[in-house]
NUKOLMAR-228362 format. One line per 2 residues: number of its first residue (from 1); their letters; for each residue x, y, z of N, C-alpha, C, O. Coordinates in steps of 0.001 Angstrom, whole numbers. Layout:
residues N
NUM	A	X Y Z X Y Z X Y Z X Y Z  ... .
This chain:
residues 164
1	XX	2968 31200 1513 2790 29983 729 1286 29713 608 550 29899 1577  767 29227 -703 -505 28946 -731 -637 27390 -294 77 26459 -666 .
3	XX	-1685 27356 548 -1839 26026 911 -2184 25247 -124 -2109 24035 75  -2601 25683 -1352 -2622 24624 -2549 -1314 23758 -2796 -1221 22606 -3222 .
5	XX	-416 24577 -2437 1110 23874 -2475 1649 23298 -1994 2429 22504 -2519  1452 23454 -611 1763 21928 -50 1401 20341 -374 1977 19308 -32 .
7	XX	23 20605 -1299 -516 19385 -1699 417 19119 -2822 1064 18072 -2825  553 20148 -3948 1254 19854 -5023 2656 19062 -4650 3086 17914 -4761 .
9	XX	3173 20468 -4088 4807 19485 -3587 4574 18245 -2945 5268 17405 -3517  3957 17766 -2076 3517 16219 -1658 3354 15012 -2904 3728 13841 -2840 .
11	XX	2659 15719 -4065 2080 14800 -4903 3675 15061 -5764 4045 13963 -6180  4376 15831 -6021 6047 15768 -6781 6946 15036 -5632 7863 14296 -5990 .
13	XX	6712 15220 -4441 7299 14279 -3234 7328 12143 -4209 8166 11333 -4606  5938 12260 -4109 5295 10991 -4088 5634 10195 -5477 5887 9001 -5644 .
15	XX	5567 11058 -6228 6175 11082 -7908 7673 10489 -7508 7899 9281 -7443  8547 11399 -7279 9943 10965 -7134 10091 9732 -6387 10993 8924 -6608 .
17	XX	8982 9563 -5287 9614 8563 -4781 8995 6913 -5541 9522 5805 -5442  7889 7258 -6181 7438 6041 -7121 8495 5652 -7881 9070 4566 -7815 .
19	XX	8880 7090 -9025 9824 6471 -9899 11246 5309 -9238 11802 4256 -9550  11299 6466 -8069 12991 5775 -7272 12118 4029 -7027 12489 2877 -7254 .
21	XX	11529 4308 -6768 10900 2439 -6968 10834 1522 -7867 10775 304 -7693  10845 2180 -8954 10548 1779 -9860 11514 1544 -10796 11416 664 -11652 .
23	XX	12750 2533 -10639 14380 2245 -11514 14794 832 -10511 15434 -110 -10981  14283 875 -8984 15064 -475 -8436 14254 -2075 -8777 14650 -3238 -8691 .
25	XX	13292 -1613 -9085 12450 -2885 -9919 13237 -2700 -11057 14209 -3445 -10935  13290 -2161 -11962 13441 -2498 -13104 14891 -2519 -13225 15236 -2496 -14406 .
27	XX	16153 -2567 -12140 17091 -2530 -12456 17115 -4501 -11751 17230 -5500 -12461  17012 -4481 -10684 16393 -5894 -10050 16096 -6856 -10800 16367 -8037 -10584 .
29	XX	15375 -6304 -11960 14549 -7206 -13014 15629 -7445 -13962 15518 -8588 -14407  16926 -6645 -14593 17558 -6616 -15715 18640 -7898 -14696 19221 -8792 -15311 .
31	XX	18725 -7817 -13579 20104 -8530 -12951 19531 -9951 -12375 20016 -10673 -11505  18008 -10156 -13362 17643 -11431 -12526 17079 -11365 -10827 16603 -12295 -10175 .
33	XX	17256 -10313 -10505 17186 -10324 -8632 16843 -10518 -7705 15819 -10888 -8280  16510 -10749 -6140 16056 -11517 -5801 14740 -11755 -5967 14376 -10605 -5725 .
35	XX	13371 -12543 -6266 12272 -12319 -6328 11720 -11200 -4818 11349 -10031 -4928  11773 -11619 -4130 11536 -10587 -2319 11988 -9229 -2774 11385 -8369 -2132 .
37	XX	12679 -8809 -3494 13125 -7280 -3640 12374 -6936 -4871 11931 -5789 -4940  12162 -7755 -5856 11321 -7064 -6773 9828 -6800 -6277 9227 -5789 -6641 .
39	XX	9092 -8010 -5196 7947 -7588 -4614 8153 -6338 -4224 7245 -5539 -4452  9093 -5971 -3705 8928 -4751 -2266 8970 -3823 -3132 8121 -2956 -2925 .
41	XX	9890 -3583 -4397 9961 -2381 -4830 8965 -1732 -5068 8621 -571 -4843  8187 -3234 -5911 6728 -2937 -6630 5686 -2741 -5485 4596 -2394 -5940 .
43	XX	5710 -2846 -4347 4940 -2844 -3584 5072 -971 -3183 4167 -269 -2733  6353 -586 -3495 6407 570 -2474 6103 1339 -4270 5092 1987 -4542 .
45	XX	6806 1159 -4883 5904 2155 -5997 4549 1914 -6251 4177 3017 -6654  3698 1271 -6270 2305 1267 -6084 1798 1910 -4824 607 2214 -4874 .
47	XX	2460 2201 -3648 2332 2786 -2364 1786 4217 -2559 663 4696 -2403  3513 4973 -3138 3505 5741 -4003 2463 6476 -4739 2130 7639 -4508 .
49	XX	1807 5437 -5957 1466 6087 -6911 310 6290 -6228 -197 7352 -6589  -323 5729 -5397 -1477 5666 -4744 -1857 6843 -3950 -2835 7587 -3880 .
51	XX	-572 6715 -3308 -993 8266 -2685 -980 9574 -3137 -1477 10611 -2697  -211 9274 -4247 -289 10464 -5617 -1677 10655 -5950 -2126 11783 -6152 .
53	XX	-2311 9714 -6011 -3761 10298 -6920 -4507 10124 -5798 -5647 10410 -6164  -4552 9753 -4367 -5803 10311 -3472 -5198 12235 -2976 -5792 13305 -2841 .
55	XX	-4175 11914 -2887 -3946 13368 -3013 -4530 14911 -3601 -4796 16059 -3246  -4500 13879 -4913 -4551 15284 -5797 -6033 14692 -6474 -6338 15483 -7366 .
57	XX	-6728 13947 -6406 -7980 13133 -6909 -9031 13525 -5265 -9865 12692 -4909  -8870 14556 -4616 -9992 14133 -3228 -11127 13995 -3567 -11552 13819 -4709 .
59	XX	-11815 14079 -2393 -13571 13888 -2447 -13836 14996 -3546 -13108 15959 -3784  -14838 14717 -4067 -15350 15924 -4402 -16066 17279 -3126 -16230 16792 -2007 .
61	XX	-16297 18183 -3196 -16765 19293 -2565 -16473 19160 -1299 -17245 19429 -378  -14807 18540 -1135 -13784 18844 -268 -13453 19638 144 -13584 20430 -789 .
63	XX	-12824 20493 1381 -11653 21659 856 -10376 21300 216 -9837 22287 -284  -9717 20196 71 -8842 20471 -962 -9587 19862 -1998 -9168 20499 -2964 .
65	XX	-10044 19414 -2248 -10772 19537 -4086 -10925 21199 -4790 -10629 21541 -5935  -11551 22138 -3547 -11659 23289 -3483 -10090 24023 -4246 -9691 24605 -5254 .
67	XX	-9726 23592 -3187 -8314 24324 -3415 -7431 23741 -4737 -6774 24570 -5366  -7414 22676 -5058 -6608 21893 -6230 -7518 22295 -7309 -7170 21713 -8337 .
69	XX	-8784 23228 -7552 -9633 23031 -8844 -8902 24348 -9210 -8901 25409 -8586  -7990 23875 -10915 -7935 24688 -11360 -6206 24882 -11860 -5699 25365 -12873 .
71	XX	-5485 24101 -10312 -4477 23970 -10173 -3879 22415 -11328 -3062 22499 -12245  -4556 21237 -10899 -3830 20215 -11726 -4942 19354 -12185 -5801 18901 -11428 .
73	XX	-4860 19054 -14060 -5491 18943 -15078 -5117 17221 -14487 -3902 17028 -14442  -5888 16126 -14092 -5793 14780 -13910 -6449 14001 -15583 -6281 12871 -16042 .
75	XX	-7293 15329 -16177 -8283 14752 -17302 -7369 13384 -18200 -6199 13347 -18579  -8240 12586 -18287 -7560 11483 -19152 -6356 10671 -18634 -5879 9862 -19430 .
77	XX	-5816 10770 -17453 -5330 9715 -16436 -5750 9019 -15128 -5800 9696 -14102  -5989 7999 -15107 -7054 7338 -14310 -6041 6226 -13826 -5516 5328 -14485 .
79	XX	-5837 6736 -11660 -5126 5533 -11474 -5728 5115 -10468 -5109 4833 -9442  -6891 5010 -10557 -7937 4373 -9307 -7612 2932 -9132 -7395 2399 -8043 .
81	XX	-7591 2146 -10683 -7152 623 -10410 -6119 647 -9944 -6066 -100 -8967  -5146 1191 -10169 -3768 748 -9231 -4561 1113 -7463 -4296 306 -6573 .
83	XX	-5305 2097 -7192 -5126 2321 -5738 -6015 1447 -5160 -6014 1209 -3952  -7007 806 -6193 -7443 -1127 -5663 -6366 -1632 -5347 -6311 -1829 -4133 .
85	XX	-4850 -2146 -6278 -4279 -2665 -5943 -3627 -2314 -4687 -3518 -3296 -3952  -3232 -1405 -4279 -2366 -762 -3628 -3388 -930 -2266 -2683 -1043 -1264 .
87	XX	-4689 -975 -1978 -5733 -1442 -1259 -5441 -3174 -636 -5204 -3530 519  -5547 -3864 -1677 -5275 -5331 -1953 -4442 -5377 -1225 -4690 -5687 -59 .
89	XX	-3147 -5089 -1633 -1524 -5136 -1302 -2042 -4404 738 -2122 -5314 1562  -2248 -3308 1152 -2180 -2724 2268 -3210 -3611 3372 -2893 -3582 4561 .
91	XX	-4481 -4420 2940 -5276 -5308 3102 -4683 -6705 3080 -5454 -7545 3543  -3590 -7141 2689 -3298 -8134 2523 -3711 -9319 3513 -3798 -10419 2967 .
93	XX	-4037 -9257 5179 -4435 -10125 5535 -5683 -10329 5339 -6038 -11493 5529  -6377 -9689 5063 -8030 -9367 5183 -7731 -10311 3614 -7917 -11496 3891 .
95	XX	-7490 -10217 2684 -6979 -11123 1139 -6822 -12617 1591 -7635 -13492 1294  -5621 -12832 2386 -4956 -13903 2907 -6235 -14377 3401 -6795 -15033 2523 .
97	XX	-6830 -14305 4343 -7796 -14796 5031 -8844 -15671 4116 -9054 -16883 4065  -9602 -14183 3180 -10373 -14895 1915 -9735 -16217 1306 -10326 -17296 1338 .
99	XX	-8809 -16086 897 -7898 -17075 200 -8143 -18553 1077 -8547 -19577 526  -7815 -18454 2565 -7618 -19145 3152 -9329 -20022 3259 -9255 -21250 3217 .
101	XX	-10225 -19638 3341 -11324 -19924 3129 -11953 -20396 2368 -13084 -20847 2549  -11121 -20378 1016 -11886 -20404 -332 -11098 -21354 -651 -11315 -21860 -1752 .
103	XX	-9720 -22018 333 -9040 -22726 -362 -9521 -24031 -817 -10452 -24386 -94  -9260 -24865 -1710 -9746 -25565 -2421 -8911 -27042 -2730 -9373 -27988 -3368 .
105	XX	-7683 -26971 -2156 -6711 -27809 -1990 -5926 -28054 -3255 -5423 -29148 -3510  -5839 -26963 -4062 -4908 -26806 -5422 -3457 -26002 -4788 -3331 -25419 -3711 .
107	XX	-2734 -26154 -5573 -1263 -26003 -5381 -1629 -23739 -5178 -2550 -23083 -5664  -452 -23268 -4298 -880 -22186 -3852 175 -21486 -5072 909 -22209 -5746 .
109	XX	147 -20484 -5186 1565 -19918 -5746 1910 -18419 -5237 1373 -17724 -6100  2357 -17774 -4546 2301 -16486 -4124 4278 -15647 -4485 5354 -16245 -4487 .
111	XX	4049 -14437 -4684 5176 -13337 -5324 6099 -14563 -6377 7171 -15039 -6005  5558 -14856 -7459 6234 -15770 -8066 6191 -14510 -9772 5401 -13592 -9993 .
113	XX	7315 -14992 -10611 7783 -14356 -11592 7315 -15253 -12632 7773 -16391 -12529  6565 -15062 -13559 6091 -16201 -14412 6057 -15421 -15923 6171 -14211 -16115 .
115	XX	5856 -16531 -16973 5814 -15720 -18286 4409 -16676 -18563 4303 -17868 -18275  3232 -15700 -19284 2347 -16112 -20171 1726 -16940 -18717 2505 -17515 -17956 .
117	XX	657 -16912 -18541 -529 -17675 -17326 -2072 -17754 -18060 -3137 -17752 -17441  -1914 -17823 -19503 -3416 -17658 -20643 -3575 -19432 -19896 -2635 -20219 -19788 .
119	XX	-4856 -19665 -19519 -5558 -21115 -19580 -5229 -21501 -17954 -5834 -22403 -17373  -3888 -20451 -17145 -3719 -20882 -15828 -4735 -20366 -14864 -4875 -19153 -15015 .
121	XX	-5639 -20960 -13747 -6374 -20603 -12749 -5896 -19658 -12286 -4789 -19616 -11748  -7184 -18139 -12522 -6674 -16931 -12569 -6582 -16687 -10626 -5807 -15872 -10124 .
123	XX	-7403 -17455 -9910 -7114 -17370 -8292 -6230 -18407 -7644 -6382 -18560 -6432  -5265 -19194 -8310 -4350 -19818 -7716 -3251 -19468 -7147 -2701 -20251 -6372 .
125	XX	-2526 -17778 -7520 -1629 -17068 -6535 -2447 -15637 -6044 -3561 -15152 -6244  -1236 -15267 -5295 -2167 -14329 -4810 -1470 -13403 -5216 -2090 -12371 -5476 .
127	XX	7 -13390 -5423 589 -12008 -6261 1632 -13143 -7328 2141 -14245 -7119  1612 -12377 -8299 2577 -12815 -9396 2992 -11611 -10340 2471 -10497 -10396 .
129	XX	4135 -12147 -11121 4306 -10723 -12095 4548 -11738 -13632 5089 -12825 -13834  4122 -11132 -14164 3745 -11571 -15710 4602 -10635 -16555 3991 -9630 -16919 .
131	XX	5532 -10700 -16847 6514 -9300 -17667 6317 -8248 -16715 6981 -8391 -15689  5457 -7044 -16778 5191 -5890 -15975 3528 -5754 -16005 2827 -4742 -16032 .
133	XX	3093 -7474 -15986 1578 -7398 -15439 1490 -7776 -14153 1453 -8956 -13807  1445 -6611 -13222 948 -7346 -11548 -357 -8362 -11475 -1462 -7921 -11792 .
135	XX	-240 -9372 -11162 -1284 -10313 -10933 -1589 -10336 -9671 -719 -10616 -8846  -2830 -10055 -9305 -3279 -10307 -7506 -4829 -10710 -7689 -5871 -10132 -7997 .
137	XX	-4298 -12409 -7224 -5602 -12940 -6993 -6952 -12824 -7869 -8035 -12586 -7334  -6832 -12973 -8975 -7075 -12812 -10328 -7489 -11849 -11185 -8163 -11885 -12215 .
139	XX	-6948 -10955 -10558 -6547 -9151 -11360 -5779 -9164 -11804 -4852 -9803 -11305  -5549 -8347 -13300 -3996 -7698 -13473 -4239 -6597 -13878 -5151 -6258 -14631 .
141	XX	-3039 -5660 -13166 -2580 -4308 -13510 -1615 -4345 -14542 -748 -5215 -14625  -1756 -3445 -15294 -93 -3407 -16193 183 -2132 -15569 -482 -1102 -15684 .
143	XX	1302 -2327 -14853 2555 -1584 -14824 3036 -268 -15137 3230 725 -14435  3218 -554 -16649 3492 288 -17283 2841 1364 -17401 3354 2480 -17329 .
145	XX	1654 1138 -17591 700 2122 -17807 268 2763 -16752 -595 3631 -16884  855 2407 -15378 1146 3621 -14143 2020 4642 -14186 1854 5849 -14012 .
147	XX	3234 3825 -14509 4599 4717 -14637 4347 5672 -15827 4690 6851 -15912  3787 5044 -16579 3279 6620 -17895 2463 7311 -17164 2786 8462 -16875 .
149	XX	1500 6889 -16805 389 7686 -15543 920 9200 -14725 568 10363 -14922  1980 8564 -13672 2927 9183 -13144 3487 9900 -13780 3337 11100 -13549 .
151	XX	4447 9430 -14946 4959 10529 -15901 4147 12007 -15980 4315 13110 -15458  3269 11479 -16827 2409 12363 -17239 1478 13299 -15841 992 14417 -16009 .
153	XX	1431 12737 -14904 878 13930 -14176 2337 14760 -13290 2426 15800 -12637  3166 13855 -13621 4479 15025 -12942 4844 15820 -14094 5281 16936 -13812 .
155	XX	4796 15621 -14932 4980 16793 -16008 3975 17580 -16100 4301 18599 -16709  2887 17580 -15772 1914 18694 -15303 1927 19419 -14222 1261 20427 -13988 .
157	XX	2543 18997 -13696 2567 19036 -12421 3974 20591 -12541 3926 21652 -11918  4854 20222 -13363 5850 20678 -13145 5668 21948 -14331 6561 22755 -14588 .
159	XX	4262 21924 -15003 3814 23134 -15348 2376 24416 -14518 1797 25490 -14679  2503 23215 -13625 1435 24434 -12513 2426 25537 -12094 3617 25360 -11837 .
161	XX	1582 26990 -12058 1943 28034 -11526 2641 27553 -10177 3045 28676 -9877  2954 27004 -9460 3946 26760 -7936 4917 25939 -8230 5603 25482 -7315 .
163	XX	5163 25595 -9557 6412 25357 -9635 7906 25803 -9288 8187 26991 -9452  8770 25021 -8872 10027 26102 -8287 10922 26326 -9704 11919 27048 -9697 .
């Protein structure tokens, strides 16, 4: 086995298990569900995708940078902002804390489901979801444009030479 492959299969590991996160959000989401289970899902597919691209994204003049050059084309997908979030989210007390410091004595709002927040105080929760915009503490990720992310590097993925 080439040790390039163990990384690959890890990063198709990490793939499958984002998406499986991501059908239970979005099935969660179609049935209304509990707000606490749509956090977690989204929490563990951002986990996921995160470790998908430090994986296969290393240091430069690494040995596996070494070993992955050549193997998988990342050109033109960029999921560094999600692995802020996914930072944020794994940091969360080190967040909490800030928050707690900075508080200001305005109403708090945290893992809340909201539509449209244009004109709302972008640091008044600390996680929210906006359709499939993650809001944290006055960031937003869209969503979507991970799960295409993902898409698209597992279908490359599933054209590298170590494919089974």
């Amino acid at each position: 086995m080439d040790k390039c492959e163990v990384y690959i299969q890890e990063a198709k590991t990490q793939i499958e298990f984002a998406k499986s996160s991501w059908a239970a959000f979005l099935e969660l989401e179609e049935q209304r569900g509990k707000v606490l289970d749509i956090f977690l899902h989204l929490q563990h597919f951002l986990t996921h995708a995160a470790i998908v691209d430090k994986i296969l994204d290393p240091v430069k003049d690494s040995e596996r940078y070494r070993m992955l050059a050549g193997h998988v084309d990342l050109s033109s997908i960029d999921l560094k902002p999600f692995r802020r979030l996914r930072n944020h989210l794994e940091h969360f007390d080190e967040r909490l804390d800030r928050w707690v410091s900075e508080y200001n004595g305005k109403p708090f709002f945290d893992m809340n489901l909201v539509t449209g927040t244009n004109g709302f105080p972008k640091k008044t929760y600390l996680r929210a979801l906006d359709g499939h915009t993650y809001k944290f503490h006055g960031e937003d990720y869209d969503l979507d444009q991970l799960y295409v992310a993902l898409v698209a590097i597992s279908e490359r993925l599933v054209n590298d030479k170590f494919s089974n």
